[in-house]
N, C-alpha and C positions, 0 to 999 in steps of 0.2 A: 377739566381734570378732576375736579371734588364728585363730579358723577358717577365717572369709574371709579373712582375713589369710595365712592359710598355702595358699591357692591361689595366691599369687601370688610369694611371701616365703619364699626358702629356708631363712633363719634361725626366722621363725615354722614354720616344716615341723619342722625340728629343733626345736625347744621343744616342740613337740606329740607327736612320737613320743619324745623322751628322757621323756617322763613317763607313757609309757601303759602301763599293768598295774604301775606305778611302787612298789605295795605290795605285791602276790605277789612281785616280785624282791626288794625290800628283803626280805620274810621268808625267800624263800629266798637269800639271801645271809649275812645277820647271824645267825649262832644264840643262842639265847638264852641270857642270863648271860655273855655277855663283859661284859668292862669297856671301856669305849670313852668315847674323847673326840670330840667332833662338832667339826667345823670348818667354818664356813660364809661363803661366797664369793660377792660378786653375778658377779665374770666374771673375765678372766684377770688386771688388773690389782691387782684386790683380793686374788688369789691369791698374786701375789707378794708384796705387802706380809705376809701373814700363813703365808707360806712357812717363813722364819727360826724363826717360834716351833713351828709346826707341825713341823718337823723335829728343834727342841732338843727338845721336850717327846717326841717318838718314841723320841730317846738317852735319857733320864731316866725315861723310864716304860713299859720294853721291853713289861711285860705287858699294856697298854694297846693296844688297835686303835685304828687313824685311820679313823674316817670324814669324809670331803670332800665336801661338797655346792658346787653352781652352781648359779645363778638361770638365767643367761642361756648361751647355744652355745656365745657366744666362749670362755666360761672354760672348759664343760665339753668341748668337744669336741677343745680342746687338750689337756688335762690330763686326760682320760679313763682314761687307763692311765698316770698318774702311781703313780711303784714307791714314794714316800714313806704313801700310804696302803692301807689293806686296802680299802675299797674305796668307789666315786667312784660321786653318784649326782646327776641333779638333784633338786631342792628341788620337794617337789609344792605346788600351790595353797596360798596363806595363809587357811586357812578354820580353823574351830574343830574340827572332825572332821577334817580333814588332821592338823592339829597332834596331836592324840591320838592319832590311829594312828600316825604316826609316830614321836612319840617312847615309843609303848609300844613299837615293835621295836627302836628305837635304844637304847634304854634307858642315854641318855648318863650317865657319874657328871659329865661339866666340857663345856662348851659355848663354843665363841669365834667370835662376829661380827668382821667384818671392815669398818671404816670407818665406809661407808653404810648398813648391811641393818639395815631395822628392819621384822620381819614383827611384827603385832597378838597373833594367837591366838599363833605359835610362844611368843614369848616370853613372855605372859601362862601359859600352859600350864608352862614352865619356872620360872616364877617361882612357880606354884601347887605345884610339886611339889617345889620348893624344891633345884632342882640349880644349880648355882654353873655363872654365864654371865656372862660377861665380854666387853664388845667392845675392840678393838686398833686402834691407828694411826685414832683418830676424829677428824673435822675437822668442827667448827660454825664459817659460817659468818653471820656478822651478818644478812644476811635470810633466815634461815633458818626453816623453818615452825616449831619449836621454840618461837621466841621471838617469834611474831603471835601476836594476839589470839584467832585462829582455832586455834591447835594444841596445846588440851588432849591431845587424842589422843594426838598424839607427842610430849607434855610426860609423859606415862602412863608409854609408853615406855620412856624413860630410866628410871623408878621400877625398872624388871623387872630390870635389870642389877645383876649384884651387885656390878659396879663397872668403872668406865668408864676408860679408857687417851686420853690425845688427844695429838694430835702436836706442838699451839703451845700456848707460852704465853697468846695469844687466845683460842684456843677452849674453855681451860681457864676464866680470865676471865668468858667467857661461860656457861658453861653450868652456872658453880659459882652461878648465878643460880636455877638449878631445879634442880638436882641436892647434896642434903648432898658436902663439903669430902671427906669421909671413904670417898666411894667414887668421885673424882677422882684420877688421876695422870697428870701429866705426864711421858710416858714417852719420847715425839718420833717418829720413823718410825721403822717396824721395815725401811722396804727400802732406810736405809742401811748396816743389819747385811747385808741380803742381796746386795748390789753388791759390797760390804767381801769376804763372803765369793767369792763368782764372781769376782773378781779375784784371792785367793790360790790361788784352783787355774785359773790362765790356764795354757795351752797354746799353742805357737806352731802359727800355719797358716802351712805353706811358699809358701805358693801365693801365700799375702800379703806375707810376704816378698819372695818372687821380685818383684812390682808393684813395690813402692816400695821397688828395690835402685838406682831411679837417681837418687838424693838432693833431690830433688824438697820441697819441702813437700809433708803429706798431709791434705788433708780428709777425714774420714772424717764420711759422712752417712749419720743415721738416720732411721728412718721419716719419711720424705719424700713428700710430696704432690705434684704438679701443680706451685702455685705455688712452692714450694720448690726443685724442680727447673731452673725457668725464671728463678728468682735465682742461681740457683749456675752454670747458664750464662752467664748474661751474665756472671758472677766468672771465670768458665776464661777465656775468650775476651775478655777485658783484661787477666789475671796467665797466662804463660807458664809461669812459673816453679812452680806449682800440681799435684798431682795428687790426683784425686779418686775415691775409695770410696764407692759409693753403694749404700747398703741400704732400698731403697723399703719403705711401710707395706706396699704391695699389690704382688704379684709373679705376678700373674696375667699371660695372653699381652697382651689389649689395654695395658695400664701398660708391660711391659715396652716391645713396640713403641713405644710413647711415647718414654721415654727412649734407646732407639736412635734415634731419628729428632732426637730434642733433644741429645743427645751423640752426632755421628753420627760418632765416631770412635771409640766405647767396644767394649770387650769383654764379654763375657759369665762370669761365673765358673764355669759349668758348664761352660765350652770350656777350663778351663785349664789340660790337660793338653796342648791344641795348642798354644796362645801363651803358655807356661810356658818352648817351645825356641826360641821368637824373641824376642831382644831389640830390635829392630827394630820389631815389632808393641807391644810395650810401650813402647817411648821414643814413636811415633806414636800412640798411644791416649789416655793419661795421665787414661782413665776408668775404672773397672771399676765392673762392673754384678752385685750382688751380688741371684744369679735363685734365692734360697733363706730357708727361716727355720730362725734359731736360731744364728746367727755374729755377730751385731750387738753385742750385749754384749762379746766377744773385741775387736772389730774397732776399738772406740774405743782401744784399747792401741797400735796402730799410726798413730795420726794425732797429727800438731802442732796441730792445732786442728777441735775438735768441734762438730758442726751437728747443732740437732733440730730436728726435723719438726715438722706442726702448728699452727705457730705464726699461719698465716693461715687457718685453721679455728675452726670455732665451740665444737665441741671443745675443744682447745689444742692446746698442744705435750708433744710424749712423753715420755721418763724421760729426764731429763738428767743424772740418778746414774750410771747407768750409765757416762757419759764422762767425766765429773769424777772417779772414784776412782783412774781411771789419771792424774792430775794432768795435766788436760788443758781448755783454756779451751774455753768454752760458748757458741754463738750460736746465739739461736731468733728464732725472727718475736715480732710486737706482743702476740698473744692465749695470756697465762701469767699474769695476774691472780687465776686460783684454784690456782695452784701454788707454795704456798709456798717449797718448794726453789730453784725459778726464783729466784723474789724475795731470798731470801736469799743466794742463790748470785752475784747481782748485788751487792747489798751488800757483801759478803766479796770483792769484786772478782777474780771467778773466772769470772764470766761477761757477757754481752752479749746486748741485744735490741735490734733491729732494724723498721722501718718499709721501708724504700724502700733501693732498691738502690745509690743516694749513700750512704748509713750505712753500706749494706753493704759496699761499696767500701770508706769510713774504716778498717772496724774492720779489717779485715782487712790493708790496708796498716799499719796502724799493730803489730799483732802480727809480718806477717811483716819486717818492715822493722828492728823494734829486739827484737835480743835480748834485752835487760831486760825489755821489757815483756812479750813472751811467758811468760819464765823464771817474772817475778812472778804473772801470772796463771794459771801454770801450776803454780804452788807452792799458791797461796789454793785453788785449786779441790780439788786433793786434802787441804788442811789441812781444806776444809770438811766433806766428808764424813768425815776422821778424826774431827773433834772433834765429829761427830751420829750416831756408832754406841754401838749399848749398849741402845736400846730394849728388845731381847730377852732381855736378863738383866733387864731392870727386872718386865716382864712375870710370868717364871719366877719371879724371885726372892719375889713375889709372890703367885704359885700354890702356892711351897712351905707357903710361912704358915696356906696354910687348909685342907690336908691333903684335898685333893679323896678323894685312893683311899678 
């Protein structure tokens, strides 16, 4: 199916050539008798969750290679030439012969999933051979196949681990239903450690500064969709007083044009070395159009109040850690139901969700209008994420106990 699929499907094209001849490289890549720990990723989101530990565990066990595996493009083809490991590969087929040849080149001594990945053979294979595999930042969700009647399988599973990490109190709850107490911890997200950390080594971008040097409130919005965009227009174009950062999900030519044509006063951050020497151009603009990846996490640092994307996507909405650690309040669209952080992060009254552009109008008046309440919700949002970092020592501290080397 992913064959006729990949005549058509760019991403199926990539998943099909990142894995061909996929074991002649592994063996000529890995020599044999290293010591290596495997780390493994469905895409780039799950990458960062398991970033943090993967990089503590690199300080703590120099002699040790990182191998990095992705399932899907998005993660690997980002993070391909990620300089945290020795070396980044996809994940071949979950077959019972894949698995054995694999892990006889890998020849992992410690193994860590990430979240979702639960491949059959891999980890039945690891569990036969008895190498200590642990998955991180795990989320069971109440209908989950785990817990139907139908999903002995992946009730099996969870057996192979030699011990399970989950981010909520709930899912721990849950799954301490099928899984012994003794190889459950409630450890919480590892990518509040990693925002935690990406915020203490922020760098100022002048370019950003120069924008929002005319005292302006700043929206600063991330991965932004279509309809996101089209709410956050109608917000400019009744608040004056507004100036707005936009870091679209997709920054391809057609999207951009989009958004010049929806903000048809904005600039482009690639040009800003031209409109960097008019201030003139920037007091009439009071858009920037952010035509690049990899500034967006910075970029919440400069706004009084943070927008994430998604939120009217079937998807969801993006990392809203990312703008909360700079103590900075949260509004996303309606669809953030399987994102605990969201949900929590509303509770801790540190952030806000949104239906229709009345509410959106509310909340936004009611932030820029009273200092207090910005101040308070801007204090909760970064108290939230101080007080949910640590998952990565929990982990480590962990690994030490059972003396992987």
């Amino acid at each position: 199916m992913i064959l006729i699929t990949s005549l058509f499907n760019k991403k199926a094209k990539l998943w099909i050539r990142g894995r061909k001849d996929i074991f002649e490289r592994l063996r000529a890549a890995i020599p044999a008798g290293e010591s290596v720990i495997w780390m493994h990723c469905a895409s780039l989101g799950e990458f960062e969750q398991g970033r943090p530990v993967l990089e503590k565990l690199k300080d703590e066990y120099p002699s040790y290679k990182i191998l990095l595996t992705f399932f899907s493009p998005s993660g690997y083809e980002v993070r391909k030439n990620y300089e945290g490991a020795d070396w980044v590969f996809y994940l071949p087929l979950d077959t019972k012969t894949n698995a054995q040849k694999f892990i006889n080149i890998a020849n992992p001594k410690l193994v860590i999933f990430v979240k979702y990945e639960y491949w059959y053979h891999y980890l039945h294979e690891l569990y036969q051979r008895q190498i200590p595999t642990i998955l991180i930042s795990a989320i069971f969700r109440e209908h989950a196949v785990f817990f139907k009647w139908y999903g002995s399988v992946h009730r099996k599973m969870l057996t192979f681990f030699s011990h399970i990490f989950v981010q909520t109190k709930e899912s721990y709850n849950r799954v301490q239903k099928i899984v012994p107490t003794h190889k459950i911890t409630l450890a919480g997200d590892t990518r509040f450690d990693r925002v935690a950390s990406i915020a203490s080594q922020f760098d100022a971008i002048p370019a950003i500064e120069k924008f929002i040097a005319n005292n302006k409130k700043v929206i600063v919005a991330g991965s932004t969709w279509p309809d996101d965009e089209i709410m956050l227009n109608k917000l400019l174009l009744k608040n004056n007083d507004l100036s707005l950062i936009i870091a679209p999900h997709e920054i391809n030519s057609g999207h951009i044009e989009f958004l010049k044509s929806t903000f048809t006063n904005a600039i482009l951050f690639s040009n800003w070395k031209e409109w960097a020497k008019n201030d003139n151009v920037i007091a009439t603009s009071g858009v920037l159009i952010i035509d690049n990846i990899g500034m967006l996490s910075k970029l919440y640092k400069y706004s009084n109040i943070s927008y994430i994307g998604g939120g009217f996507n079937k998807s969801g909405i993006h990392n809203t850690l990312e703008a909360a650690v700079y103590g900075k309040p949260v509004i996303f669209g309606p669809n953030y139901s399987k994102f605990a952080e969201a949900i929590n992060l509303i509770k801790s009254k540190g952030g806000f969700s949104y239906s229709g552009e009345k509410e959106l109008f509310n909340i936004f008046e009611s932030l820029i209008s009273n200092h207090t309440i910005l101040k308070e919700y801007s204090n909760n949002a970064q108290k939230f994420v101080t007080e949910n970092t640590g998952a990565t020592n929990k982990i480590t501290n962990w690994l030490r106990q059972i003396s992987f080397e």
